[in-house]
N, C-alpha and C positions, 0 to 999 in steps of 0.2 A: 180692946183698946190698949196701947201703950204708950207710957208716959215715959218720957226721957231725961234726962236731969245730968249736964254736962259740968264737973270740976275740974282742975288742975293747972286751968291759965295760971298769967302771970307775967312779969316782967326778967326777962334774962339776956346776958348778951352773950353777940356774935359766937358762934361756935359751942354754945351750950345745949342741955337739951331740957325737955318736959315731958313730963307724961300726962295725957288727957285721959279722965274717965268718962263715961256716961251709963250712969246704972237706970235701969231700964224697968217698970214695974208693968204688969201684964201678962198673962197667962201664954203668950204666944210668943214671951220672946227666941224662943230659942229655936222655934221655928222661921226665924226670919233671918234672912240676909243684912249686916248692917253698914251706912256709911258714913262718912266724915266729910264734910265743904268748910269752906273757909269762906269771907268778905272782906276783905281789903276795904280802908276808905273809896268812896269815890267807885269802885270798882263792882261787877257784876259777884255773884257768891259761885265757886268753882271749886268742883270736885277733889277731892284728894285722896280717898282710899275707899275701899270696900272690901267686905269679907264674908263669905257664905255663913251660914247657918250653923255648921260642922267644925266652923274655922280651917278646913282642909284649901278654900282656896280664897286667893288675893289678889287683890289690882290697886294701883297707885298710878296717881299722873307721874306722867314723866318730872316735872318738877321738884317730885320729892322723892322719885324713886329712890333706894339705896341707903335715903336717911330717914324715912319715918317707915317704921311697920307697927301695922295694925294687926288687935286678937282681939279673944273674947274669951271670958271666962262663963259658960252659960248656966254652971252650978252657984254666980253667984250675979247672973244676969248682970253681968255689964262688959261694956268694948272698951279698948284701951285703943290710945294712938301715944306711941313711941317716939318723941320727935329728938334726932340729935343732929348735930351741925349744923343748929338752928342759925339763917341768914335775917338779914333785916326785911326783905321780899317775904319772909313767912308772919310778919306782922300781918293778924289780919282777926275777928269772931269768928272759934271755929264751933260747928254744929255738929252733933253724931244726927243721924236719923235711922228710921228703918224704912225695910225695902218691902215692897207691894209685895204681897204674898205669891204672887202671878211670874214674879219672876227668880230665877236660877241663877242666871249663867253673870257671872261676876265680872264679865268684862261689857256687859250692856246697863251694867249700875252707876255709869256716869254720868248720868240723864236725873235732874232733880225732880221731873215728872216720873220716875218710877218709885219714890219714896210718899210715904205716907202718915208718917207722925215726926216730928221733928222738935231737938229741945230748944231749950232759949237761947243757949249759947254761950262760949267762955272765951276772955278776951287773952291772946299772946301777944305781947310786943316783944320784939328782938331788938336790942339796941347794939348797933355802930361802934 
C-alpha cells in the first residue's frame, strides 16, 4: 500500500512559480512510476507529468512542457513538480499519484486508469 500526502499549493501570480511535493509512505515506493493531474473547476482532472521509478525518464502535456519539471528524491520518498511561469489556465487541485506496478514505459502514464493510489490533493491559484 501507498499513502500519498501532497503540499506546496498556494496562491501566486502570473509569471511566478511553486514547487509541489508529495511524500509518499510505503514500502514500494521507489519501485513505482509517479504522476501529477490537475482539475480545473468545472473541468475533467488531466495529466501533467510523469516520471519513472529511476527518475531517468519524463513526460509532460504539451501544456506545460518547458515550464514545470518533475523528479523524485526516492531516498526520501517523495516527487516534486517544479511549476514556473505559472499562467492563470494552471489554476486548478493538483494530485501526485502512483503508477500500477504493470507498467514502464512513461509515455503510456497519461491514462488516470493506469495509476493506483492517489493523494488528496493541493489547491494552486494563479492570479491575473
Amino acid at each position: 500500500q501507498v499513502q500519498l500526502v501532497e503540499s506546496g499549493g498556494g496562491l501566486v501570480q502570473a509569471g511566478g512559480s511553486l514547487r509541489l511535493s508529495c511524500a509518499a509512505s510505503g514500502r514500494t515506493f521507489s519501485n513505482r512510476a509517479m504522476g501529477w493531474f490537475r482539475q480545473a473547476p468545472g473541468k475533467e482532472r488531466e495529466f501533467v507529468a510523469a516520471i519513472t521509478w529511476s527518475g531517468a525518464g519524463t513526460y509532460y502535456a504539451d501544456s506545460v512542457k518547458g515550464r514545470f519539471t518533475i523528479s523524485r528524491d526516492n531516498a526520501k520518498n517523495t516527487v516534486y513538480l517544479q511549476m514556473n511561469s505559472l499562467k492563470p489556465e494552471d489554476t486548478a487541485v493538483y494530485y501526485c499519484a502512483a503508477v500500477r506496478p504493470e507498467y514502464s514505459t512513461v509515455a503510456t502514464m497519461t491514462s488516470e486508469n493506469r495509476y493506483d493510489y492517489w493523494g488528496q490533493g493541493t489547491q494552486v491559484t494563479v492570479s491575473s
